[in-house]
C-alpha positions in Angstrom: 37.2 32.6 -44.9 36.0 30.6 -41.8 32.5 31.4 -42.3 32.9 30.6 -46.2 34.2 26.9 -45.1 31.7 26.5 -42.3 28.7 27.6 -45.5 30.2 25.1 -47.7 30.5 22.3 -44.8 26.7 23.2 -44.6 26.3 22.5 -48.3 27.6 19.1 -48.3 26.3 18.2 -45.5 23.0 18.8 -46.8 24.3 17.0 -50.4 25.1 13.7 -48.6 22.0 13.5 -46.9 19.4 14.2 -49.4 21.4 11.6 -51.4 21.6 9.1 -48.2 18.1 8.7 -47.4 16.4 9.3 -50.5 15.6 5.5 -49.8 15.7 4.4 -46.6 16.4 0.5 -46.6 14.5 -1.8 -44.8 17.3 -2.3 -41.9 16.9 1.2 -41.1 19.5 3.6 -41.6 21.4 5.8 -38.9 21.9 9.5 -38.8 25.4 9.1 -37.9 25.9 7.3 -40.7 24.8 9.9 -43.9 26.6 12.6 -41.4 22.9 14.4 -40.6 23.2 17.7 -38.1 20.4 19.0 -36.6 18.2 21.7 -38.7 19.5 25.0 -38.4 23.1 24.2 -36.9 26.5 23.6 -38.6 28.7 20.6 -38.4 31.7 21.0 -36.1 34.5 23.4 -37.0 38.1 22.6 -37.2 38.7 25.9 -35.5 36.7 24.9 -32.2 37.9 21.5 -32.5 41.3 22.4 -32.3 41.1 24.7 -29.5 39.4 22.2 -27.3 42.1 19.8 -28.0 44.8 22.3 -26.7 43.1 23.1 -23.3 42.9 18.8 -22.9 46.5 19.1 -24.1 47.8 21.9 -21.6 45.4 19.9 -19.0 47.2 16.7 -19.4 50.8 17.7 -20.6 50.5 15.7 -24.0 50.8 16.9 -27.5 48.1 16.2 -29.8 48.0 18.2 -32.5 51.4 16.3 -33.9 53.9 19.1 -34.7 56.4 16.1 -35.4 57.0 14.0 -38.4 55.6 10.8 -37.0 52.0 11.0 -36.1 52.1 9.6 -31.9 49.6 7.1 -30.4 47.7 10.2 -29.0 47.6 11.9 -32.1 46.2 9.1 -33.5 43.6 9.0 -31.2 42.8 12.8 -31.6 42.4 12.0 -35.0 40.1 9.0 -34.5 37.6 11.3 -32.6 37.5 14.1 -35.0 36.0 11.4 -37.6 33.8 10.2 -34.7 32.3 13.6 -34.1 31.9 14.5 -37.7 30.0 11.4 -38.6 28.2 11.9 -35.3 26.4 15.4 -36.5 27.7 17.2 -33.5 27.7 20.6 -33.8 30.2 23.2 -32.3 27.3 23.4 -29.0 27.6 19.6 -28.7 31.6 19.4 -29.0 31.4 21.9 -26.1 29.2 20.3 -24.2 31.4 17.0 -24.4 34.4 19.1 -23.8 33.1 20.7 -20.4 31.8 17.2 -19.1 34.8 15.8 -20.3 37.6 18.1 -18.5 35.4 18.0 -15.3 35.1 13.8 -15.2 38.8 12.4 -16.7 41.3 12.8 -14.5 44.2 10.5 -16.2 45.8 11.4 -20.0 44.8 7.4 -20.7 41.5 8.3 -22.2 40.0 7.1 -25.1 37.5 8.3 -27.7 35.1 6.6 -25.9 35.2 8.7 -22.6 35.1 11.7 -24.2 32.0 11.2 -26.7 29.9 9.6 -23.8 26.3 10.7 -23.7 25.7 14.5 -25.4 22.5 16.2 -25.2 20.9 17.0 -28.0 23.0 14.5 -30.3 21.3 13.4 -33.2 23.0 9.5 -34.0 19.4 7.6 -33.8 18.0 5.2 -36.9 15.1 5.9 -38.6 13.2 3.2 -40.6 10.8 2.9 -43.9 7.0 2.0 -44.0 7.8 -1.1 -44.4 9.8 -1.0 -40.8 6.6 0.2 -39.4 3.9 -2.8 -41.0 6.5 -5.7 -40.1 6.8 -4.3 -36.5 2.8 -3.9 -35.6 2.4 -7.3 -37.7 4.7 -8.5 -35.0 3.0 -6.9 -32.2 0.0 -4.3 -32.2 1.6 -3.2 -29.0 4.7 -2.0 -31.1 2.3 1.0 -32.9 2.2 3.0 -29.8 6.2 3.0 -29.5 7.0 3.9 -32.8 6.8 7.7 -33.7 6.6 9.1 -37.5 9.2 11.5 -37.9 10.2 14.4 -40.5 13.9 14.8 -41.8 14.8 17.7 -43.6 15.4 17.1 -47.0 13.5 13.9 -47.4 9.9 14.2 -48.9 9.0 11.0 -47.2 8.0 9.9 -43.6 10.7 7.7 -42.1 9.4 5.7 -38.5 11.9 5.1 -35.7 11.4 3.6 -31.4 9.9 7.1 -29.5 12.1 5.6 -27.0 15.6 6.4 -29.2 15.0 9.5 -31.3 12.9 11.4 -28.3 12.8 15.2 -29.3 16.2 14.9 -31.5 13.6 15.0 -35.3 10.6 16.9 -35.4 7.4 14.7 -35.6 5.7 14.5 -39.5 2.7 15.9 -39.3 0.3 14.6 -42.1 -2.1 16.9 -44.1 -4.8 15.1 -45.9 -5.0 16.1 -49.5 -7.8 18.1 -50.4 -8.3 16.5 -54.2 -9.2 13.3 -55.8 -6.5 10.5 -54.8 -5.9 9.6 -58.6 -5.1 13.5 -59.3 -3.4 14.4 -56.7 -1.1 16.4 -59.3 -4.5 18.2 -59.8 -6.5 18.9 -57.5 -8.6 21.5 -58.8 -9.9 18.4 -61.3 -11.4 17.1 -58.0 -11.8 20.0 -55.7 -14.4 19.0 -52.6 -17.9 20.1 -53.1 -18.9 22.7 -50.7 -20.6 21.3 -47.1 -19.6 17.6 -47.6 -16.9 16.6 -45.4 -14.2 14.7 -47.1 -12.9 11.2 -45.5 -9.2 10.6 -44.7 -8.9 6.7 -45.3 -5.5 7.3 -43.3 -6.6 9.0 -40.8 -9.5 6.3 -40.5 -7.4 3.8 -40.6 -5.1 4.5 -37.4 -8.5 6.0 -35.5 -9.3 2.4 -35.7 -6.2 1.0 -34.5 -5.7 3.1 -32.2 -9.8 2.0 -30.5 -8.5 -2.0 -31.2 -5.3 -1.3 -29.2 -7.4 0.9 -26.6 -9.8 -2.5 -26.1 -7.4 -4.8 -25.9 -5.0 -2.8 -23.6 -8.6 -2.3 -21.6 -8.9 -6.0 -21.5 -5.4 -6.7 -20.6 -5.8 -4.4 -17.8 -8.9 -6.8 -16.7 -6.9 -9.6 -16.8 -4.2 -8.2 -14.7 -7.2 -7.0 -12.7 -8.3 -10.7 -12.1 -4.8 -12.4 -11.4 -4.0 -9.7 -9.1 -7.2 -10.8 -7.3 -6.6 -14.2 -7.8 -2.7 -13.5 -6.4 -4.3 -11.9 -3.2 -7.0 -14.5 -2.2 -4.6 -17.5 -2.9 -2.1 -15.2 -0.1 -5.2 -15.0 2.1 -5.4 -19.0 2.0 -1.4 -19.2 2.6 -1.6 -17.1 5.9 -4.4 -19.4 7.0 -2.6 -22.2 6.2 0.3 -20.8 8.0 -1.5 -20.6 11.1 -3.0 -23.9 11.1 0.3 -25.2 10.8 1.4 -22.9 13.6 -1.8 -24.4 16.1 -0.6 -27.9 14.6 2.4 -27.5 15.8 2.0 -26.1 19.4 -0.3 -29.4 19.3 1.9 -31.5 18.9 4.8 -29.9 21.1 2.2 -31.0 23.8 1.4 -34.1 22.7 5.6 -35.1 23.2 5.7 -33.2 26.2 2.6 -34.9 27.3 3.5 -38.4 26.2 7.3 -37.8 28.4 6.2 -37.0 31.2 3.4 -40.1 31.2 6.8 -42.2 29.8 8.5 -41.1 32.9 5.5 -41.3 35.4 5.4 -45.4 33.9 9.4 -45.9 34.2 8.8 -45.0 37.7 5.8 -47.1 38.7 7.4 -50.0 37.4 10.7 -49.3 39.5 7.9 -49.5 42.2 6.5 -52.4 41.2 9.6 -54.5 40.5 10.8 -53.2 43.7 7.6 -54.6 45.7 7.9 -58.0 43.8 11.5 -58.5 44.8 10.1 -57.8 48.3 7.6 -60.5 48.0 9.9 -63.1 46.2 12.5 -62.5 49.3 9.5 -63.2 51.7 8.3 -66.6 50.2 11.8 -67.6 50.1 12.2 -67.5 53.6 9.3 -69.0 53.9 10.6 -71.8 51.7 13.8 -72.3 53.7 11.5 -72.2 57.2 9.2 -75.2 55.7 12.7 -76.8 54.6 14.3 -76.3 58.0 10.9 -77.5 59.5 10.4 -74.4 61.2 6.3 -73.6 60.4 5.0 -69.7 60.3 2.8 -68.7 62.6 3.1 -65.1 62.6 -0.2 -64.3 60.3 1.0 -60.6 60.4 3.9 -61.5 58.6 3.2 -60.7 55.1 1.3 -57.1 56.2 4.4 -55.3 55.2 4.9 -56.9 51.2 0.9 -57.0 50.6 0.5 -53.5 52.1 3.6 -52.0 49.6 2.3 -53.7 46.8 -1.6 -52.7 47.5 0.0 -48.9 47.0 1.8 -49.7 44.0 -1.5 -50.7 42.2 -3.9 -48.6 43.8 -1.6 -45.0 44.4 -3.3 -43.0 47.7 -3.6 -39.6 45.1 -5.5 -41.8 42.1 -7.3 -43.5 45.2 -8.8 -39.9 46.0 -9.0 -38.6 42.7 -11.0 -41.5 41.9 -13.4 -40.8 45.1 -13.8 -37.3 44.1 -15.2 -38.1 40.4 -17.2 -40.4 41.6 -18.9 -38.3 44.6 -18.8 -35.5 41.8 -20.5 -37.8 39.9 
């Protein structure tokens, strides 16, 4: 009886796609959706669906199967993944698969359909699009004919296009063969049959052979002009490193200029405490001077002002500039 149920699960299976994708609409159209399964495999059973339930049941202490009346939040859920799984395609190889990676990774009975579909292997819910898909796409973007693949779905007489990216290896690729008779009798061909020695063309074939050479130049010149700005990227790095030292030199250039410019501050703060020093010398000698001619007293000491003119005489003419002076000039 199982394997009568599992042939006749087959048989519908194969019903509902053949009627899905008869015409694939322009949006595209998902596997899931038409409930496809991989060729040569049957959908899950009910059997090994059921079992696998019991061992996360016994794991986790909960009852989902439902043996009461009322169906329980988990029950529910139980149920919510079977439909998952069945519009999915999984098979009973992929429900293990999610079974054994799901017992090994959820640890808490508050799981939800969600943790235990996750990613499978070999599951087979990618979309698949018409021709006309594939010419709004590379009118889009050229680029976009090298990610698209043309696949084969069994039961469909037609090509159906999908991202290489999304279906991978889960459809086998369609693999044209160019008709051997006249393309206005292709019903019969032995009307047209090639004449011996005269190779026929494939207009096709042709076709992407030539966009396949426009996208090969233009990904060739793309490739020079990421050639040129990675060029233009390095030289303009060169220059900032230059730059970058310049500023560097500029800088230690100008840390000597302040250091330079304080300490020739400081060396003029400090003559001119001299000098003011030597004035108020002076200035207190011609005042008693003043108040000796006031008293009547007269000076006749010519010595007297040695002292004052002496100080001042270094002030303005320091001993060390005094020599350094001599030695340029002997140098010179």
């Amino acid at each position: 009886m199982e394997q009568i149920e599992r042939v006749e699960n087959l048989k519908k299976a194969e019903m509902v796609k053949a009627a899905s994708i008869s015409s694939v609409p322009h949006r595209g159209v998902s596997l899931s959706e038409v409930g496809i399964v991989k060729a040569g495999t049957l959908p899950v059973s009910a059997q090994v669906f059921a079992a696998g339930i019991a061992q996360v049941g016994a794991i986790f202490g909960v009852d989902y199967i439902g043996k009461g009346s009322e169906p329980t939040p988990d029950v529910l859920k139980v149920r919510v993944l079977w439909e998952m799984i069945r519009k999915r395609g999984w098979s009973d190889a992929d429900f293990s698969a999610a079974l054994e990676r799901f017992i090994a990774t959820v640890r808490f009975p508050t799981w939800t359909p969600a943790d235990f579909i996750g990613d499978v292997a070999g599951g087979t819910d990618v979309k698949v699009y018409p021709h006309s898909w594939y010419l709004e796409q590379v009118q889009a973007n050229k680029m976009n004919a090298e990610a698209i693949g043309i696949y084969r779905v069994d039961g469909h007489n037609k090509p159906v296009w999908g991202w290489k990216h999304e279906v991978g290896a889960k459809l086998p690729v369609w693999e044209y063969h160019p008709p051997t008779g006249n393309p206005h009798t292709q019903d019969a061909p032995e009307l047209a049959a090639p004449k011996q020695g005269v190779p026929s063309v494939n207009a096709p074939a042709s076709g992407e052979l030539l966009d396949r050479m426009r996208l090969q130049s233009q990904l060739e010149a793309a490739n020079r002009e990421a050639g040129r700005y990675r060029r233009d990227l390095l030289d303009l790095g060169r220059q900032m490193e230059r730059m970058a030292e310049t500023n560097e030199q500029l800088r230690h250039a100008f840390d000597r200029y302040v250091t330079e410019s304080h300490a020739l501050q400081n060396a003029s703060e400090a003559r001119i405490a001299n000098l003011e020093m030597v004035l108020c010398a002076v200035l207190a000698t011609l005042e008693e001077d003043r108040e000796a001619a006031r008293a009547g007293v007269m000076q006749t000491d010519p010595e007297a002002w040695t002292p004052e003119i002496n100080r001042l005489a270094a002030v303005l003419d320091p001993p060390e500039e005094a020599e350094a002076g001599e030695g340029v000039h002997a140098q010179g």
